[in-house]
N, C-alpha and C positions, 0 to 999 in steps of 0.2 A: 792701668797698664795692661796689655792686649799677652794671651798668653801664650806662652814659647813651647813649642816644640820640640825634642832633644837638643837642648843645649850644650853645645861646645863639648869637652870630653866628658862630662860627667866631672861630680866632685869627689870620687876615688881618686880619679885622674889627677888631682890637686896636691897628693897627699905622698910623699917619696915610700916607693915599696923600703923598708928593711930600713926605716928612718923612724920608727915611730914606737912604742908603748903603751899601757894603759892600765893606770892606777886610779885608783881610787882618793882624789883630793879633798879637803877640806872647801867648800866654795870661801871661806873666807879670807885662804890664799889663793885667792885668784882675781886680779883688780879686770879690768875692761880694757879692750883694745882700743887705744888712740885712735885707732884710724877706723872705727866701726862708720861707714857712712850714716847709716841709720840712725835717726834723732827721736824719733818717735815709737813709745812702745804704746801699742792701746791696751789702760790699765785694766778692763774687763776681759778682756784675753788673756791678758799675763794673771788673774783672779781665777779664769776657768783652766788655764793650764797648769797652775798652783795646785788647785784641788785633784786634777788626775794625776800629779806629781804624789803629790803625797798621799794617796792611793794606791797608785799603781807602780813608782821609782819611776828613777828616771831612765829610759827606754833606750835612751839615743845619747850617745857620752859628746860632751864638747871637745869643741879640740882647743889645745893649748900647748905655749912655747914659756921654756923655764926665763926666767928674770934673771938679769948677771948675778943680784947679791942675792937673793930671795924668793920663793914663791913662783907665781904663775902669770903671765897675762892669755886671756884669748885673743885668739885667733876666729873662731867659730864659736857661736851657739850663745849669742850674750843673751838672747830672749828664754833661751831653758835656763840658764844660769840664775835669773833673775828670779823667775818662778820659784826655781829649786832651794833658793837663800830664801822667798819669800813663805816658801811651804815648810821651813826650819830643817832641812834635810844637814845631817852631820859629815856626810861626801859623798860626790860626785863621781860618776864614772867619766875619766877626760881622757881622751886620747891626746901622747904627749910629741912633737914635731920638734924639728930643728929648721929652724927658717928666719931670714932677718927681716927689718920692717918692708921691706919691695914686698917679700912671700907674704907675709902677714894681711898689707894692704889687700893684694890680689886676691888672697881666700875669702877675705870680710866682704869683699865687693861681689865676687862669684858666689858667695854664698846668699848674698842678697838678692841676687838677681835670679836664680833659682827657682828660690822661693819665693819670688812677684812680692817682696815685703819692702823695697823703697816707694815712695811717691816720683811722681816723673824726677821731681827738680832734686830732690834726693842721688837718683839714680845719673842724673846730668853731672850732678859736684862729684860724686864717686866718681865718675869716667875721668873730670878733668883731672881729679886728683891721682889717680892715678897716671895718665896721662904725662901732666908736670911733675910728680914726685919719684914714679918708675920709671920716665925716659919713655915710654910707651908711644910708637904711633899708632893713628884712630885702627892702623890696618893690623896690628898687633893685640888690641886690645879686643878687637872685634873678634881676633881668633879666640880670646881668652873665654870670651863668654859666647861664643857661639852666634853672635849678631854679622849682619853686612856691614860693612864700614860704611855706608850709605847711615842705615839705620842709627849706628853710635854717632858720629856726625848729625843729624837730627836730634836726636837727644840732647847734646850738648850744645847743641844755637838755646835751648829753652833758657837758658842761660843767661842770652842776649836780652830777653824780656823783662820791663823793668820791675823791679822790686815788689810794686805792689801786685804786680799781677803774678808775678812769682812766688808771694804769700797765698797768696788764693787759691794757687794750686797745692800748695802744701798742706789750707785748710781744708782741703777738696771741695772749693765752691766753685772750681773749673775743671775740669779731667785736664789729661796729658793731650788729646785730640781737638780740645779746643785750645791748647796752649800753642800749638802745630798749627794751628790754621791761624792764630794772632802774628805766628813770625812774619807772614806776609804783610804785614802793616805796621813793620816796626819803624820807630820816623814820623807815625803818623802823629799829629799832635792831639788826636782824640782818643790813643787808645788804651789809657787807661779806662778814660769813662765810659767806650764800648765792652771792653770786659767787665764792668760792672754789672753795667744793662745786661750783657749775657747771663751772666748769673744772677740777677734779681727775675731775669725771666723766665729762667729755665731751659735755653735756649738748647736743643739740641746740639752735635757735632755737625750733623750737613747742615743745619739751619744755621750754625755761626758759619761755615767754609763759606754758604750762600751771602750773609750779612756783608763779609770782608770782601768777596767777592763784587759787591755791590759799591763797595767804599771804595777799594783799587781803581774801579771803573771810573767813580767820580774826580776822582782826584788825578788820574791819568789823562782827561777829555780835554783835548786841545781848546784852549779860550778862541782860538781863531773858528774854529766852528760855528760860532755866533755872529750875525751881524754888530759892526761897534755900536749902530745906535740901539743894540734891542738888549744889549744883554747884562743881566742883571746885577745891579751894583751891590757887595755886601762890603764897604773899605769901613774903616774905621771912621774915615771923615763924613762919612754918608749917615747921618744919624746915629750914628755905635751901632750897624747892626748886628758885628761879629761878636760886641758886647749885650746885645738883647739876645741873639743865638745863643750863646752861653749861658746866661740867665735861665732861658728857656729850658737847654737842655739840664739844665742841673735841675731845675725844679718838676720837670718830665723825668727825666732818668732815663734820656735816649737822645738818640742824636738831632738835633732839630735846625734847619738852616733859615736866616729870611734872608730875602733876597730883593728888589727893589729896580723895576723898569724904568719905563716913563710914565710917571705918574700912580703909576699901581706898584703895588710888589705881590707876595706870598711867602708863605709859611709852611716849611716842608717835614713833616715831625714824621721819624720813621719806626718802625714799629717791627716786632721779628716776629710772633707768631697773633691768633686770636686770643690766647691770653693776654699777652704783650698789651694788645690794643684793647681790650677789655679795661688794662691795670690804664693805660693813658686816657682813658675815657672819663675813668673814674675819679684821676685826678684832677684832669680838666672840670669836669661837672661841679667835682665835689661830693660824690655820688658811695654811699656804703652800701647799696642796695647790692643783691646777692647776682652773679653770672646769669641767672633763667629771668633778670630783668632789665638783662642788657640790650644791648643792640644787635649784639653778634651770637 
């Protein structure tokens, strides 16, 4: 995620002057906010900010909203809270608010976004949820966190992207920038298996925008452009080629088409960088011999 700039009012700004408190809770009355978008805590982070927890106390107080019968939920700060239970601390400094679930969401979302701690598709589901749970338009929302409604609209097409490559990016075996440049090829019926190939490559961001770019192009080229007798058959009924292209590209791991004239054909195996073509070399050959005895 690309980093922001003075964002929207600031998270003071969040926080109703002459609304608030700050006592010192037990963390074990304090359960977690339902709506924290954020799924993912990295446990060697939350291990090192343990240890300067209980070292140094906790610095920075959560914020939290009382429960109708009971206790506490957050609002803010579920990443120090975790720490601060995990460093065995007896209580917490928490700043206390009045605000219902709309406020609640809004501050867990602004506060994530802050501090660049969602993943793209993280930070996508926060907007929509917001969005359908507060009544929010994108131009609303955008005010909220200080984006163009350009930019939140981008965010939430990633959305549109199917599942698996939407996991990908939450593994981070895609950034947000190549997830952006796949919207363009949503439809296409190869693009799971090119965000594969991108990430078994290591495919840069221009070098994927280049890739999709390449693929739009083919896929947009008027068939009338060719003579009828010259141009190349790939049907089903024509040998299975679109079933040996398949074949191929699964056992390549890139996109591979054949294609089939009068009397001749070819094989179009495409390839994104010289590592790329290095790795298809090698599978072709069958070759484990090292890069300085390649070709390239």
């Amino acid at each position: 995620m690309s980093a922001r700039g003075g964002l929207g009012r600031g998270l003071g700004a969040l926080i109703p002057a002459g609304a608030t408190s700050l006592e010192e809770i037990p963390p074990a009355a304090i359960v977690p906010n339902p709506h924290q978008p954020r799924k993912h805590f990295d446990p060697e982070g939350l291990n090192t900010l343990s240890a300067s927890i209980r070292q140094l106390g906790l610095l920075q107080p959560v914020v939290v909203r009382r429960r109708p019968n009971s206790g506490y939920e957050l609002v803010m700060g579920e990443r120090r809270w975790r720490a601060a239970r995990q460093a065995g601390l007896s209580t917490i400094p928490a700043l206390i608010i009045d605000t219902d679930d709309r406020g609640s969401l809004e501050r867990a979302i602004v506060e994530n976004v802050h501090r660049q701690d969602l993943n793209p598709i993280e930070e996508a589901a926060a907007y929509r949820q917001l969005v359908e749970e507060a009544g929010l338009t994108q131009e609303q929302l955008a005010e909220r966190v200080g984006l163009s409604r350009s930019t939140v609209g981008n965010v939430m097409r990633l959305l549109d992207l199917p599942d698996g490559i939407q996991a990908m990016v939450m593994q981070g075996k895609l950034s947000g920038g190549h997830a952006k440049a796949l919207l363009s090829l949503l439809g296409h019926p190869l693009l799971e298996r090119i965000a594969q190939r991108i990430a078994a490559s290591g495919l840069s961001v221009r070098e994927t925008e280049e890739l999709v770019r390449r693929e739009r192009e083919e896929r947009e080229e008027p068939a009338s452009l060719e003579a009828p007798d010259r141009r190349p058959s790939q049907s089903r009924g024509d040998g299975g080629l679109l079933e040996i292209s398949d074949a191929l590209s699964d056992q390549l791991e890139t996109r591979v088409v054949v294609t089939k004239g009068r009397g001749r054909g070819k094989i179009v195996i495409e390839f994104g960088s010289d590592e790329d073509l290095v790795r298809i070399w090698r599978r072709i050959s069958g070759s484990g011999r090292e890069a300085a005895t390649s070709p390239v």
